[in-house]
C-alpha positions, 0 to 999 in steps of 0.5 A, a space after each residue: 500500500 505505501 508503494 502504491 501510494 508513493 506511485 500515485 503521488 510521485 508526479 506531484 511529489 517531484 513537481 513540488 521538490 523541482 520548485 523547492 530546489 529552484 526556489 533554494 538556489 535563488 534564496 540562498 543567493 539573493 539571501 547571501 547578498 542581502 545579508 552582505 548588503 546588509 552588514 556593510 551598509 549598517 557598517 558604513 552608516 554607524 560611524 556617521 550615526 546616518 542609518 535611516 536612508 541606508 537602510 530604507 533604500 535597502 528595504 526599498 530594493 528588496 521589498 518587492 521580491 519580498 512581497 512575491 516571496 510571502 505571497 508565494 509561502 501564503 499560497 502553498 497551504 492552499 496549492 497543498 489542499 487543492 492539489 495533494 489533498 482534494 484529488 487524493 480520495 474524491 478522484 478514486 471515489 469518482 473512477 471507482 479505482 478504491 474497489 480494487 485495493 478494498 477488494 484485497 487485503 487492505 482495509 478501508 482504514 489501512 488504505 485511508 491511514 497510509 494516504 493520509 499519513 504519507 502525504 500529509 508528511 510531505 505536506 507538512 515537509 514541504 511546508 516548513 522547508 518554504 517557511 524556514 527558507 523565508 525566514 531565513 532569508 527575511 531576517 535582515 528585512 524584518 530586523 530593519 522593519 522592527 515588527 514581525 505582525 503584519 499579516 503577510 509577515 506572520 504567516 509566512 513565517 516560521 512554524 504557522 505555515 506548517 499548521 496550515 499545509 496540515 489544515 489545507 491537506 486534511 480539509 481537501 481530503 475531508 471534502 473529497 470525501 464527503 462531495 466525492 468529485 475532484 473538480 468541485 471538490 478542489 474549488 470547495 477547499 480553496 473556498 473553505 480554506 480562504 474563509 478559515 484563513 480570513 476569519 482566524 487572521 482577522 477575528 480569532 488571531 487578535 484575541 488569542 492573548 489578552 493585549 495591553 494598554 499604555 496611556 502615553 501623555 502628550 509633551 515634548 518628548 513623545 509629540 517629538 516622536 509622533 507619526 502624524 498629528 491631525 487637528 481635526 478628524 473632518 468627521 468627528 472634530 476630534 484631534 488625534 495623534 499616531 505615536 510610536 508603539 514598543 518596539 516591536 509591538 502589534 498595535 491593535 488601536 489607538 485614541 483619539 487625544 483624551 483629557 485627564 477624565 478619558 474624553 476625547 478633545 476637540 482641536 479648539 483646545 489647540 488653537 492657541 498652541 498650534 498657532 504660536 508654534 507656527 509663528 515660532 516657526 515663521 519667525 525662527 524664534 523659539 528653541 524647538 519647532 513641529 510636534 516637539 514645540 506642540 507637545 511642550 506647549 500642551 503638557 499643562 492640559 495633562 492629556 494622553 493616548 490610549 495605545 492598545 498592543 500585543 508586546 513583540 515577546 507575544 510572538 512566538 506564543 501567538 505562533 504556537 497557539 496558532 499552530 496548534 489551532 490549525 493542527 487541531 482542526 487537522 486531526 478533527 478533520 482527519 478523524 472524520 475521514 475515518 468515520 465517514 470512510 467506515 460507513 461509506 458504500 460504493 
């Protein structure tokens, strides 16, 4: 039965190893010249202490590639079920080949195991050497970006991909089963498999581990460092601000400028402060100017900004958890193939 099994396969097999070694000969070598483009550049940059243009060309250059790359790990899982895990079952039910080996000495169970395990391995293989290549090859661009929790970079990563190929090929099985047809069941897994991954990114993914919240007062110190500063959101008349989050954090929300008591403030409460350091500005006077000179103007108001967060040591717990989310749902998966496979008639 393993040798049958490795005879069905083998096409795909050598299909997916043909694109693994194509795509290892050219990470390794764009790898190794980014991570030696990297080193000098941070080199060179140190000793003037002027690293942000380096290295933001350096992102520049490499994010393009980077995008494909993430893109292509991402769409692995569902190539995986689509093609390895739909066709597996659904396509000897649809020709009526399965009689041949249950009219022997293989039973249904055995047949189902023996598929199941064997090409779930080489799903999950070919997942995590995807994962571990990226990774690998990344790690400078990710280093530089400070965060490892925008959504193509978390699952492109590590060892979520591998939770997803288990996912992706049990679900296209499960399907195949249960619709018993390949093409309909190949577009029913990408469908379903799409859905999970939105709904878990978006929904499920944020709530896995309680976040926190740090209110950051507003002075000279912090406007000093803002991303951007509105008077006045045009829907609401609120002001806001965008202020760094810890380093490396998944910032969840941010608030609007809250007073001492928790309300948001309208910009009017700024006129003033806002329109001397324009004159400060104008005029060359005044030791500091932008948001710095704002903050330092309105820290008597006592006001603050909620920002709510996943600390960047919640990483690696996410991508457990995460993992261990889509293995369950595998063996659940998995475990009603057994139980259909007992109860089904030709």
């Amino acid at each position: 039965m393993i040798w049958l099994t490795w005879r069905q396969f083998r096409p795909q097999a050598l299909v997916a190893l043909t694109i693994l070694a194509a795509l290892a000969v050219y990470l390794l070598i764009t790898g190794t010249q980014l991570r030696h483009a990297y080193t000098s550049d941070l080199a060179g940059c140190s000793s003037q202490n002027d690293c942000f243009g380096v290295l933001n060309g350096l992102q520049s250059q490499y994010n393009g590639p980077l995008d494909l790359i993430e893109l292509l790990v991402m769409a692995a899982p569902a190539l995986i079920g689509i093609f390895w895990g739909a066709p597996l079952i659904a396509t000897e039910l649809e020709r009526g080949t399965h009689y041949m080996a249950w009219n022997q000495s293989v039973t249904r169970t055995r047949w189902l195991a023996v598929k199941l395990a064997g090409i779930a391995f080489a799903s999950i293989l070919t997942a995590g050497l995807l994962s571990l290549l990226v990774t690998w090859w990344a790690s400078p661009l990710d280093t530089m970006s400070g965060s490892r929790f925008g959504t193509q970079a978390f699952n492109a990563r590590n060892i979520v991909p591998l939770g997803y190929a288990a996912f992706a090929f049990a679900l296209g099985v499960t399907l195949g089963l249960l619709i018993r047809r390949t093409l309909p069941t190949m577009a029913a897994t990408l469908a379903i498999f799409i859905a999970v991954q939105v709904v878990v990114t978006a929904g499920v993914r944020p709530h896995l581990l309680p976040s926190t919240t740090e209110s950051v007062a507003l002075n000279q110190t912090t406007m000093s460092q803002a991303i951007r500063f509105d008077r006045a959101d045009p829907r609401t008349g609120l002001a806001t601000v965008d202020l760094p989050a810890p380093g490396g954090a998944w910032v969840h929300s941010e608030s609007a400028i809250l007073n001492s008591a928790g309300q948001p403030v309208h910009d009017t409460l700024f006129a003033n402060c806002f329109n001397a350091t324009l004159n400060e500005s104008a005029s060359g006077k005044g030791g500091s100017t932008g948001e710095g000179a704002m903050g330092a103007c309105i820290a008597p108001d006592n006001l603050h900004v909620d920002i709510t967060y996943q600390p960047a040591s919640h990483y690696w717990q996410l991508q457990w958890i995460e993992t261990a989310l889509y293995t369950v749902l595998a063996a659940l998966l998995a475990l009603t193939c057994f139980r259909r496979i007992r109860r089904l008639r030709g």
